[in-house]
N, C-alpha and C positions, 0 to 999 in steps of 0.2 A: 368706337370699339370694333376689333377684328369679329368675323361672321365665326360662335360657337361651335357652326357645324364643318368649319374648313378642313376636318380630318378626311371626310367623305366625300371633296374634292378630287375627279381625274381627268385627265386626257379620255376624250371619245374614241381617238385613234393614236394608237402608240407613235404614228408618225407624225403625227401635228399637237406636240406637247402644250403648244398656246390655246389649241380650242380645247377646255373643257368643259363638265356640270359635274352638279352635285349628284351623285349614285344614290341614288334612296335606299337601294336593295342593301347596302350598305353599311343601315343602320341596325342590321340583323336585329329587327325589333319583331316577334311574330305577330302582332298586330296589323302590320302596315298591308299585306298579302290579303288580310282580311277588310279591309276599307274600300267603299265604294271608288270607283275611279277618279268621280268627280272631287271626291275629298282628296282624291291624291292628289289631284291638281294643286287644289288648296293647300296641303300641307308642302308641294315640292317651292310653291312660291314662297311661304311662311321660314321655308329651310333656308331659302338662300338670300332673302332680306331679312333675313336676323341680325338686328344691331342692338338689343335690348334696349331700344328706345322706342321707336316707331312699330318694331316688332319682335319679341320677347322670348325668350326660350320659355317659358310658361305658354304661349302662347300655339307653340311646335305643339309639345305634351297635350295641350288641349286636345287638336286637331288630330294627332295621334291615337287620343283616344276618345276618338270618335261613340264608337260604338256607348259609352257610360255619358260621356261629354254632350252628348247632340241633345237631351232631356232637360239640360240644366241652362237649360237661355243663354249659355255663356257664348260671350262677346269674342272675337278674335277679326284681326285686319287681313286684310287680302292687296296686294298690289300685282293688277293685272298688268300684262305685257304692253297694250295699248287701249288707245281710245279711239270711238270711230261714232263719228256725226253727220246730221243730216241738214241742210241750209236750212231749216222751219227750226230749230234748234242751234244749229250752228252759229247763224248769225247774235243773237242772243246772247250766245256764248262768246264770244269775240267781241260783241259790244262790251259785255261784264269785264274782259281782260282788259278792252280800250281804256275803258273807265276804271278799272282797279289800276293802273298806270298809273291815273292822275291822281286816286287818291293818296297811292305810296307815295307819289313826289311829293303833294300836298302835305304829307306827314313825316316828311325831312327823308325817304328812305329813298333809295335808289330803284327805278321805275324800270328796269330791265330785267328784272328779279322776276317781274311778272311773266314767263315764260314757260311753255311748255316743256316739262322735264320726260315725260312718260308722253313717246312719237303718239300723234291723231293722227289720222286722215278726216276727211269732210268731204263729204258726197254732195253733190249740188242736185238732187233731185224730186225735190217737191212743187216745186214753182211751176215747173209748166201743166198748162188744163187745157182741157179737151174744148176748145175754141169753134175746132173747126175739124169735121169729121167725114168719113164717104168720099174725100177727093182725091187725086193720085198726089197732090204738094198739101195735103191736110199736116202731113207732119214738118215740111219748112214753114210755115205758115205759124203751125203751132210755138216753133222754136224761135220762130223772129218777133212774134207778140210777146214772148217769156221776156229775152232780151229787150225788149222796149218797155216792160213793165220792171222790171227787176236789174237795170241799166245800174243804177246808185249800189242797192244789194252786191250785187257783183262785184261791183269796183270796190265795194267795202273790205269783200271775202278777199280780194286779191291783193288788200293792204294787207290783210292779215296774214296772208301767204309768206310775203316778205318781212313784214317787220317781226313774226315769231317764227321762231326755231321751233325743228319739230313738228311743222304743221303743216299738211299736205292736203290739197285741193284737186279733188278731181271733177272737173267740169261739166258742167251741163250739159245735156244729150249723153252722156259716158250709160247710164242706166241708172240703175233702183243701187240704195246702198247696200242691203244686204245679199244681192246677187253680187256685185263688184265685189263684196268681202269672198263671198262665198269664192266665185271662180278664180279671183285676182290679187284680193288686197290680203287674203288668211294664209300664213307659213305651217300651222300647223305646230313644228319647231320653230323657235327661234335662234335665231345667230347673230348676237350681239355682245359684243366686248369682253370678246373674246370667250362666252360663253353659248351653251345652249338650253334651251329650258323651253317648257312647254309654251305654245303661243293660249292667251288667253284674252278678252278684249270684255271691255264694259263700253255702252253706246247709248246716244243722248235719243235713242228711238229704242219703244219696247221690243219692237221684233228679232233686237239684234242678237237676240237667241235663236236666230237660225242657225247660227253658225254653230249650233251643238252638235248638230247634223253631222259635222263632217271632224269632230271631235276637239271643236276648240271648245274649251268653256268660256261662255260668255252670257251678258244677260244686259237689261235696260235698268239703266239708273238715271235720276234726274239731270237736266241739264246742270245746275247749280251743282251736285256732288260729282260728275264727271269733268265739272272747271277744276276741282281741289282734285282730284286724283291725277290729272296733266299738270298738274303746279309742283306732284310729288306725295301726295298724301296719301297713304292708304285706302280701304275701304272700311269703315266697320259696320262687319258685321253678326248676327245670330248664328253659329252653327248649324246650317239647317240638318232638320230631318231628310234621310232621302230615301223614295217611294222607287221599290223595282218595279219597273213595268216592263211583265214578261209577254212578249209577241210569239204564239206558235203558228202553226199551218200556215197556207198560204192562200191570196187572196184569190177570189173567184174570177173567171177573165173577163167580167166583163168592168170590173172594180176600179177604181184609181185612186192616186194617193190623196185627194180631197173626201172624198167620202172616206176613206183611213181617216185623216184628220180631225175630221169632223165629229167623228164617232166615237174617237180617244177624245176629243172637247168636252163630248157630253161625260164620257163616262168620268171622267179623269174632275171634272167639276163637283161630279154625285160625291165621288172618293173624297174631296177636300184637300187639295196639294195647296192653299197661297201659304206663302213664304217656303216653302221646301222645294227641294231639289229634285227631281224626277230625272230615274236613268233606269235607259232601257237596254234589256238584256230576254238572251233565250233564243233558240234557232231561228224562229219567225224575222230574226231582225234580219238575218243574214241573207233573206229575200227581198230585202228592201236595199234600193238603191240608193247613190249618197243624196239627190234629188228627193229621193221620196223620204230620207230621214230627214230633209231639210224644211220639206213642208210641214213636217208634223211637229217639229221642234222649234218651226217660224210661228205656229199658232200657242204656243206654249202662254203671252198672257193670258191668250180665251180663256187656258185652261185651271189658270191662276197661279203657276209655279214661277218660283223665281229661273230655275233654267231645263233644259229639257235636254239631256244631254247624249247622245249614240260615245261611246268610248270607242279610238281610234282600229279599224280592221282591217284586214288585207283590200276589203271594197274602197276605203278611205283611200288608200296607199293609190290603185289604181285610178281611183279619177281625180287623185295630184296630176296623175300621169296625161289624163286625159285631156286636160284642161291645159295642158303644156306647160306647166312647172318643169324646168331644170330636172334631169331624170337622175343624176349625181345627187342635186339636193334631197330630192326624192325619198334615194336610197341611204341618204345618211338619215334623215329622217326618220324612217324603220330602224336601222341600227341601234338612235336613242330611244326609241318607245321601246323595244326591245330589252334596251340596259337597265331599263330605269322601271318595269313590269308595268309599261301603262300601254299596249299593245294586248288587242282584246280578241279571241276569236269567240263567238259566240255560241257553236255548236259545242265547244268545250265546256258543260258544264262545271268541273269542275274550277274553274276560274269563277264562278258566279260568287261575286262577294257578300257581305251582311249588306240587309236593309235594313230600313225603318218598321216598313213594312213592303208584301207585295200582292200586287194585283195583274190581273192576267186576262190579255185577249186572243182569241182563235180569230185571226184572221181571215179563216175563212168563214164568217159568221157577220162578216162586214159586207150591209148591202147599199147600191145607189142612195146618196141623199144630196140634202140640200140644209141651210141652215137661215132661220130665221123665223118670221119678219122684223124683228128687233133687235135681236142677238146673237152671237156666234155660238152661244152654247145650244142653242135651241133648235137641235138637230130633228129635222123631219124625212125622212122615207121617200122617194121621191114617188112611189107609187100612191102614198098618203097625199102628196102636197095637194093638190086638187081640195080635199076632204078638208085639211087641216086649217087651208088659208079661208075656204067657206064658212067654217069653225069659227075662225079669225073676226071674219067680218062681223057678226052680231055679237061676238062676248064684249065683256064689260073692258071700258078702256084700259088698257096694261101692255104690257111683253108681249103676249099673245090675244090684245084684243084690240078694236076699232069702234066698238060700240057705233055701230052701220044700224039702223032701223030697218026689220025685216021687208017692210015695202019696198027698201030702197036697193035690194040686194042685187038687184039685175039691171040695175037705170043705166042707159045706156044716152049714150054722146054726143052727136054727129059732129063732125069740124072740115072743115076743108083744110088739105096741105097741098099746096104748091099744084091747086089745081084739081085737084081730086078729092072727094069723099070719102070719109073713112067716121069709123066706129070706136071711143074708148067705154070702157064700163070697166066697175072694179075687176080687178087683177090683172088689167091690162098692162102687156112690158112698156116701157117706156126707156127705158135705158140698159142696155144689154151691152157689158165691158169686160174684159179680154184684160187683166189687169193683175199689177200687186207681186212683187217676187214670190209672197205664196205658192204660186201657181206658174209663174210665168218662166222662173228658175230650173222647172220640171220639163226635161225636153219629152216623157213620155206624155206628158196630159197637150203639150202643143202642138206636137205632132198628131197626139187624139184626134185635137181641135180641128187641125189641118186636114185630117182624112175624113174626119165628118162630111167638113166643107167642102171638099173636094165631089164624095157621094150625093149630099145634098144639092150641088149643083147641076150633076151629073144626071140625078132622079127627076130636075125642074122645079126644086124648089128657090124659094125666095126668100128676103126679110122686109118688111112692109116699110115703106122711106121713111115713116115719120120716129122710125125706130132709133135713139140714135146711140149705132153701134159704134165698138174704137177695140182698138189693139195697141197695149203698151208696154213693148218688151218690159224684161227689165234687164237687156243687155244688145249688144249689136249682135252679141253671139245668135242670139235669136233668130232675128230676122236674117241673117246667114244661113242658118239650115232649114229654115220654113222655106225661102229662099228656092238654096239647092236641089232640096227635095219635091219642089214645085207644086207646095201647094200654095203659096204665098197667094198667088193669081186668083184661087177662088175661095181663099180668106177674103180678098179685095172685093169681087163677084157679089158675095155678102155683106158686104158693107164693113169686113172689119181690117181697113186698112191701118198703117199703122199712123199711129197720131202723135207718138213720143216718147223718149225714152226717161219715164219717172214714174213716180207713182198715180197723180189722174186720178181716176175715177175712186181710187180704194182711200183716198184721204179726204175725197169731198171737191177736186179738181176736176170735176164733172162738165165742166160750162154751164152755157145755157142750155133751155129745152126750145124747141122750136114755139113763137107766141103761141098762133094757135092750139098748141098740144095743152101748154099751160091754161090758154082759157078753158078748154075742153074739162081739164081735173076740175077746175078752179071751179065752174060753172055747174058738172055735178055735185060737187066734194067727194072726188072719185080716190079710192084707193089705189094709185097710180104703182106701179112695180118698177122696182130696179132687180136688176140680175148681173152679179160679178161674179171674179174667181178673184177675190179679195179677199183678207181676213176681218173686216169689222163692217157692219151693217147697223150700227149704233141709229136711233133715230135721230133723225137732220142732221146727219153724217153727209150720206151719200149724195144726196140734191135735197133742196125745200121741197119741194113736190113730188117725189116718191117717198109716202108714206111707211111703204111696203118695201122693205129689200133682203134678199137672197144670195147667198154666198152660195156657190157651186161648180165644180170642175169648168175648166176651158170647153170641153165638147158640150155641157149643158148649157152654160151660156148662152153657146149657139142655137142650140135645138129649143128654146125657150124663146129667142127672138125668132123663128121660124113660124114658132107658135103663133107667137104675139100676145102670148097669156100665157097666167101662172094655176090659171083653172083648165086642165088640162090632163087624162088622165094614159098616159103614152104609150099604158098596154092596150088602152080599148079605145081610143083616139087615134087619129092621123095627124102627124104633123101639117100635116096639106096636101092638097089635091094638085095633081101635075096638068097639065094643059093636055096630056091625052086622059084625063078624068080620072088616072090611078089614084087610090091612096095610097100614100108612103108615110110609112110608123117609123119611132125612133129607132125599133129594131132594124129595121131595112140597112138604116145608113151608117149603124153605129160600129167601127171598125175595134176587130179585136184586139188583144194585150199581144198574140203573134206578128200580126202586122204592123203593130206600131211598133215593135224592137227590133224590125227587121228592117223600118224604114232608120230608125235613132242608128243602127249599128255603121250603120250604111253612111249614114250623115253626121252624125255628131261625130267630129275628129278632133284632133290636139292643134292641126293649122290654125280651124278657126277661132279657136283661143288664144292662137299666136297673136294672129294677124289683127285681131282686133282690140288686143290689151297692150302688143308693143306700140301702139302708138295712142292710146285712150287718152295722158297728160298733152297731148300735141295737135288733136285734131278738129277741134272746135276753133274755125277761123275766128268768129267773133269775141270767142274769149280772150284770145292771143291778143285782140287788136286793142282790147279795154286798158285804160290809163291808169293808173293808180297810186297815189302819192308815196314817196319812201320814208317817210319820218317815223321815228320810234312810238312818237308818241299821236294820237290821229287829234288831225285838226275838225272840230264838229263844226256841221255849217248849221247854221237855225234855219236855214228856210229850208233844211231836210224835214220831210215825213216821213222816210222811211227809217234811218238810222239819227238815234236823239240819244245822247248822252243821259244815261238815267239817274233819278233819284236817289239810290239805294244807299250812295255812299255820304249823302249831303250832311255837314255837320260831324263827321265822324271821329272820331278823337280815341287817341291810344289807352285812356282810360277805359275800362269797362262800367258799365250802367247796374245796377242792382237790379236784377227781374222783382216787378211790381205787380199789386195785386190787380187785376183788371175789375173796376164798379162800377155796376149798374148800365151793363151793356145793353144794348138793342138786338134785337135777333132779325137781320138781312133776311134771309131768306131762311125757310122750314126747305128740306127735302123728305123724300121717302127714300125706295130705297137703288142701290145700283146709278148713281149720279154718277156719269162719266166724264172725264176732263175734256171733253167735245160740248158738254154740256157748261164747263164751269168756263172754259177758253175754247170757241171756237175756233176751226181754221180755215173753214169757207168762206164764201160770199160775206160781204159785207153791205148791210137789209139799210136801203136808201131811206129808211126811217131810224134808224138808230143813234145813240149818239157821236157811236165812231161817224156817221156819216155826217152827221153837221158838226163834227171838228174838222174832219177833209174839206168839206165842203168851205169854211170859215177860212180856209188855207188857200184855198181856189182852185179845189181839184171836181173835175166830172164827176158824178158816178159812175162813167166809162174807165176813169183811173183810179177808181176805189183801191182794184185789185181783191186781195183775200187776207184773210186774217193774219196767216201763217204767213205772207209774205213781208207784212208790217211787225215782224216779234220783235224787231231794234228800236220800234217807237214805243215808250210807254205811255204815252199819252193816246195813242191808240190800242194798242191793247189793254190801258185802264178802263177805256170805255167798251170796251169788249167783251170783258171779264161776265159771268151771265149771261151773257148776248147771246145764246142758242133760240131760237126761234119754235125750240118744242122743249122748251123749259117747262118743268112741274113742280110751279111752287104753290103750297099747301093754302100759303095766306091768300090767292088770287082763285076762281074758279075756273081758268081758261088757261090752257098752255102759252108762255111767252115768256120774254124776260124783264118782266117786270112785279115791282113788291109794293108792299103797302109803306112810306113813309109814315111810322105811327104817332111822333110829337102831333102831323096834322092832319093824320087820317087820309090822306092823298092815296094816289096809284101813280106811281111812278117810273120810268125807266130804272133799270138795281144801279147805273151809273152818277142817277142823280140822285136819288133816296140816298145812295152814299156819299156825295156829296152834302146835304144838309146836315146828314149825320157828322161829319166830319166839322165843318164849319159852324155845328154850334158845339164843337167838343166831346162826344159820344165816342165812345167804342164800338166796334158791334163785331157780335161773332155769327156763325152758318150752323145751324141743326139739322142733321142728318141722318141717314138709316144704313142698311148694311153696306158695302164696296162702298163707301164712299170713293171717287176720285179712280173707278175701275177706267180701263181704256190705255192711250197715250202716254207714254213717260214726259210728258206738258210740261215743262218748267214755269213755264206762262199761268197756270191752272194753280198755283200755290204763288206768285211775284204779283199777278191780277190782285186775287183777294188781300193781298199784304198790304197794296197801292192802294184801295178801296177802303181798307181803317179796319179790316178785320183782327181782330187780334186770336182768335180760337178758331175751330171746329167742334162740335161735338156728335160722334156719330158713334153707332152699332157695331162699325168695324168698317177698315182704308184698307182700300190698294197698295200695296207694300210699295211702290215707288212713289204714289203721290205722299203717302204720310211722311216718307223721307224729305221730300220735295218741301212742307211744310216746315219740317224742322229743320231745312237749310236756309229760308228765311224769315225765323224766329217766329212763325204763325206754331200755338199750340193745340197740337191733336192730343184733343180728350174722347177719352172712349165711355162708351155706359157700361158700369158693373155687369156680370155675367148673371142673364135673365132681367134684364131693368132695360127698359128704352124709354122714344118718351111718352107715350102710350101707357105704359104700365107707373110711370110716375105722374101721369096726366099733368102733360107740359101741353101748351099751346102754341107755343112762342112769342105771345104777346107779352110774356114777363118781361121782367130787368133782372139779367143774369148779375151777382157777382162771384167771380171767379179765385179762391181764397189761393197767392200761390205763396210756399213758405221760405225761409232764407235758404236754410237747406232742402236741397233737392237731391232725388237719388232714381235710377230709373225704375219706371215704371210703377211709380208708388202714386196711395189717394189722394187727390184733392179735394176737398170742399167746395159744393158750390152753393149759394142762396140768392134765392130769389126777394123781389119786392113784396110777395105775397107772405113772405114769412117761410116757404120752406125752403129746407136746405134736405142737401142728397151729396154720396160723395159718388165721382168717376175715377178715371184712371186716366193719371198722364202720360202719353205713348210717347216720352223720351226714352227709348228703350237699350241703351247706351251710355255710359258716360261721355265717350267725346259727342255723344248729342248734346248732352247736356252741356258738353262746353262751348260748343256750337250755340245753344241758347242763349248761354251767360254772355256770348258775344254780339247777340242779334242777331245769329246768322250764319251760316258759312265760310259767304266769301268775306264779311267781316273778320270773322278770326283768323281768314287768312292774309290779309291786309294787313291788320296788326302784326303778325305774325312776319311777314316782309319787309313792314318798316324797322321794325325793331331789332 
């Protein structure tokens, strides 16, 4: 059927009658004037994929009226512009399309169907870790281990380059994904086929709401739901509420856009945004740079919104320009934001549209901080941190505690490194990282960094060796103006040479720590410190032995390895004593917001964005040289561990299966509350006692070639037994952090890989009980296909992370919620019962289930298919199920 809204079709420019788009202003509706920007997005996409099938003139009206609509849960699809991934997801993804090939062919349909219809890119930057640090070739070193570890991976991604359309690989060492979106891979408008329309992207990594910053909308969805939106499927989703977040004044000079961030984390957490939209508006913004809306809008899971979004302004426009975008494309660019009233200046009040509601910061009321030791929300004062982390150490185990015995609060270490003597005792740093597009995207916080470095070197200070610092753009751009502007040298000086271009340390790419440092922790049980400019400090995220980790600006980082401690109070403390006996405070060396925009103005130009993105696809010799087979379809070898043809589709058949009642399940594991998909699928090390390692090991691999979690996502046989594998797992039924449960037929303690195996092998169900976020963190695809592979059939928790619950219900695992005021506490659940889970022929979103127990009671929840095509999703098993079916038939 022709598009209802083609009346409102025109020419952008009267002299090129073949490019047009659809005129919103057009639909002289006075509603539309009045809608947040980000809805407009939503509705200009809704306009112009309007086929009343996939997407419905009921569906326009909806989103039109916003303002009465946004209250009533109603449902509407979204089909964004593109898709954009990360190789720790990517791969994954590419294995599912390998294998969805074989099972269309196995089901009589034609196996090329399986293709990208909505263009990806895939960023190859998670795989490499900080190996090797402090050296002038630490970063070839680092690149040429990635490639000897991740050789097969590669050659995987680069079949897949070839055999799908649509799908664009940008190489290892190129940087961080969401800085390459940011500087390189985002149009802002698009110009495609002959039209133009807003650019908007969904990505198999949560941050990939950075790019709201610079006014694309976009946000993180599951790997499994961003496979069906590249195959052509819509998104469905809840019309969110959207939260103004008004910014006035401006910030104080000594401020940066991480303590901004950090500060909107916390507050913006207290306010309660998950599932809703946050857009920011009010003169305050129009002091912020497209860098400093990119940070704030990259931390947007911390802060639990689905996206965080700055609406396009004249500062957008200009750092197109900056960045070396085509200065023509540029300026037609403006012309449609212009046509179409999605062109925002913010000093203009009257432009301010309806919220949901709005909440408001004086940005000059934002002071230095830092955030953790557990959590990104958990913003501390940097004048506090000292106080707070001493705090830390004796409260009761949590978020904010360690439960450290008061004797024990000063024991101190001695170890030898490399020859010398040295001291750890709790809050000692241990790993001080320079990391994370967060932060690293920001030329004012790096250049901070750099002129810090520069002073600090200057005054005679030091970072103590067994510290181990690293620097990891997340762009070449980077190291080009730290570079020219010549601090790069005494970034090196300090130790933070650069180690590589990906993420590192902020995903758990940390490497090793030096032995002795480890026996040192190991041998007090020392609360050992990390310090990034990362956005997640999850426990046993960042290394197994930093207990303690801290998110904070690129110049803190520094001045905290200076330290060499997080007990440290910088107004009444010296960073250090110089060799002619001076003390020097962080004030001394801490270079102001004029200085550093005088150095940015000077050095960030539009060449170096040239010169380093015209050739990003071409200049990785090693990738060039990789072999990769050209068949449609991939040939699997068995004696791979890293890429295995998976399970999912085994048996599949074009009938659909009746959802059944699930009886007398087992309960895997009890959680409490904030379980993060770091915690249900790790992506680090892999712990030479687990079970992943005696399947490696059964295959005949070292512990040297274990590798990492996240590099093995194509084997499910490895990441089956990985699944719980966090090594600061908090399950209820055990007394000790680990990943392991009680097998209850026989009362055992077991690894959760093998408890789920018995369970499975004598026939048992079993589902996971949980408390509030369940599944907070990572957009994990792996953290909802783990548990599936494991025999889980449910969830029942207090309330999901809007992406894992999705992630859940795209393969067929059900998320049950607890009634409002009921958990298990208040129904005195143990989880040693036998759940059964009553489910009925008909099903409708969001309605009760029944559940009883062996004990005799029963309680009802709430099933969070919140959706019909979830629901139909379900009735297929699945996602990529129904899209299989869907292909062959």
């Amino acid at each position: 059927m022709s598009n209802p809204f083609v009346q409102i079709v025109e020419p952008l420019d009267p002299k090129q009658p073949l490019k047009k788009f659809f005129n919103l202003s057009k639909l002289e509706d006075v509603r539309y004037a009045r809608l947040p920007f980000s809805i407009r997005i939503l509705l200009e996409a809704a306009i112009r994929n309007c086929d009343e099938f996939l997407v419905k003139k009921g569906d326009v009206e909806n989103i039109l009226n916003w303002k009465v609509m946004q209250h009533k849960n109603v449902e509407v699809p979204f089909k964004p512009a593109r898709v954009i991934l990360q190789d720790f997801t990517g791969v994954p993804a590419v294995v599912d399309f390998a294998a969805m090939r074989d099972a269309v062919k196995k089901l009589g349909g034609d196996p090329e169907k399986i293709n990208p219809i909505c263009p990806a890119d895939l960023v190859i930057d998670h795989s490499i870790q900080v190996d090797f640090n402090r050296q002038s070739d630490s970063l070839q070193k680092n690149q040429d281990l990635e490639f000897e570890r991740n050789k097969e991976r590669f050659e995987f991604l680069k079949w897949g380059s070839q055999a799908f359309k649509n799908l664009r690989i940008i190489p290892p060492g190129s940087g961080i994904i969401h800085q390459v979106n940011l500087e390189y891979l985002a149009r802002v408008v698009m110009d495609q086929d002959g039209y133009y329309y807003p650019d908007s992207v969904v990505g198999t990594d949560s941050h990939t709401t950075m790019i709201d910053g610079l006014g694309v909308l976009g946000w993180g969805v599951g790997g499994i739901e961003a496979e069906a939106v590249m195959l052509g499927q819509p998104i469905s989703m809840v019309l969110p509420e959207v939260v103004g977040y008004k910014l006035v004044g401006n910030p104080q000079p000594l401020i940066t856009s991480t303590d901004i961030v950090l500060t909107i984390t916390k507050h913006l957490r207290q306010v309660g945004v998950v599932g809703k939209f946050v857009e920011f508006f009010g003169p305050g913004v129009a002091q912020l740079s497209i860098a400093d809306r990119a940070t704030i809008a990259n931390m947007c899971p911390e802060y639990g919104a689905t996206a965080a979004y700055f609406p396009v302004d004249d500062i957008s426009i200009g750092y197109l320009i900056q960045t070396g975008r085509e200065k023509e494309k540029v300026m037609r660019t403006k012309r449609y934001l212009e046509a179409v009233g999605i062109l925002r200046d913010f000093k203009n009040s009257s432009q301010d549209p309806d919220f949901t509601q709005v909440v408001e910061l004086d940005l000059h009321t934002v002071v230095p901080c830092c955030s953790g030791p557990k959590r990104p929300q958990d913003k501390v004062a940097v004048s506090d941190m000292k106080k707070d982390f001493e705090t830390c150490l004796g409260a009761k185990q949590g978020f904010k505690g360690f439960q450290i015995a008061p004797d024990r609060h000063n024991s101190v270490v001695k170890f030898n490194f490399e020859g010398h003597y040295f001291e750890l005792a709790h809050g000692s740093v241990v790993i001080a990282a320079i990391t994370s597009c967060t932060n690293t995207s920001n030329p004012s916080v790096m250049l901070g960094a750099g002129l810090l470095a520069k002073k600090a070197v200057e005054a005679g200070l030091t970072v103590k060796p067994y510290i181990k610092t690293s620097l990891s753009p997340g762009s070449g751009v980077v190291t080009y103006y730290l570079r020219e502007s010549g601090v790069m040298r005494y970034l090196s000086q300090l130790g933070f040479d650069v180690v590589g271009y990906g993420c590192m340390t902020c995903i758990g790419n940390s490497g090793p720590l030096p032995e002795s440092v480890v026996e040192a922790i190991t041998q007090g049980d020392l609360v050992a410190v990390g310090v990034l400019s990362g956005n997640r400090n999850f426990e046993g995220r960042v290394h197994p032995n930093t207990r303690a980790n801290y998110l904070a600006s690129p110049p803190l980082v520094i001045a905290y390895a200076i330290a060499g401690t997080i007990r440290i109070d910088f107004e009444k403390e010296p960073l250090g004593i110089n060799a002619s006996g001076k003390k020097i405070f962080l004030k001394d060396i801490w270079p102001t917001r004029n200085e550093i925009q005088a150095v940015e103005r000077q050095f960030v130009i539009p060449g170096m964005f040239k010169e380093v993105y015209e050739k990003i696809e071409i200049v990785n010799k090693a990738w060039n040289a990789l072999d990769a087979p050209s068949d449609k379809l991939y040939t699997w070898n068995p004696k791979s561990t890293y890429i295995k043809s998976p399970p999912f589709f085994d048996g599949l058949t074009l009938a659909l299966q009746t959802p059944k009642t699930i009886e007398d399940a087992y309960v895997l594991l009890s959680f409490g509350d904030s379980v993060t998909t770091d915690h249900i699928s790790p992506a680090g090390n892999i712990a030479r006692n687990s079970p992943a390692a005696r399947y490696l090991t059964s295959r005949g691999l070292t512990p040297r070639e274990f590798n990492s979690y996240g590099s093995r996502r194509g084997n499910d046989a490895v990441m089956a037994r990985g699944t719980f594998a966090n090594i600061r797992l908090v399950n209820k039924f055990i007394d000790k952090q680990g990943p392991q449960t009680i097998h209850f037929p026989s009362g055992e303690i077991l690894d959760v890989f093998d408890a789920a195996e018995r369970y499975k092998q004598a026939g048992h169900p079993l589902i996971v009980l949980a408390g509030k976020e369940y599944g907070a963190g990572s957009s994990r695809d792996w953290a909802a296909k783990g548990p599936f592979l494991l025999g889980v059939k449910a969830v029942l928790a207090e309330s999901y992370e809007r992406i894992h619950r999705s992630n859940l219900v795209g393969m067929g695992v059900i998320p049950l919620q607890y009634l409002p005021g009921e958990d298990a506490g208040t129904l005195g659940l143990t989880g040693r019962e036998r759940y059964t889970i009553i489910i009925p022929e008909k099903l409708k979103p969001q309605m009760n289930v029944q559940i009883k127990l062996d004990t005799g009671k029963t309680f009802n929840v709430i099933m969070r298919f919140d959706t019909d095509v979830e629901l139909t999703y379900f009735h297929n098993g699945g996602i990529l199920n129904y899209m299989i079916r869907k292909m062959a038939s």
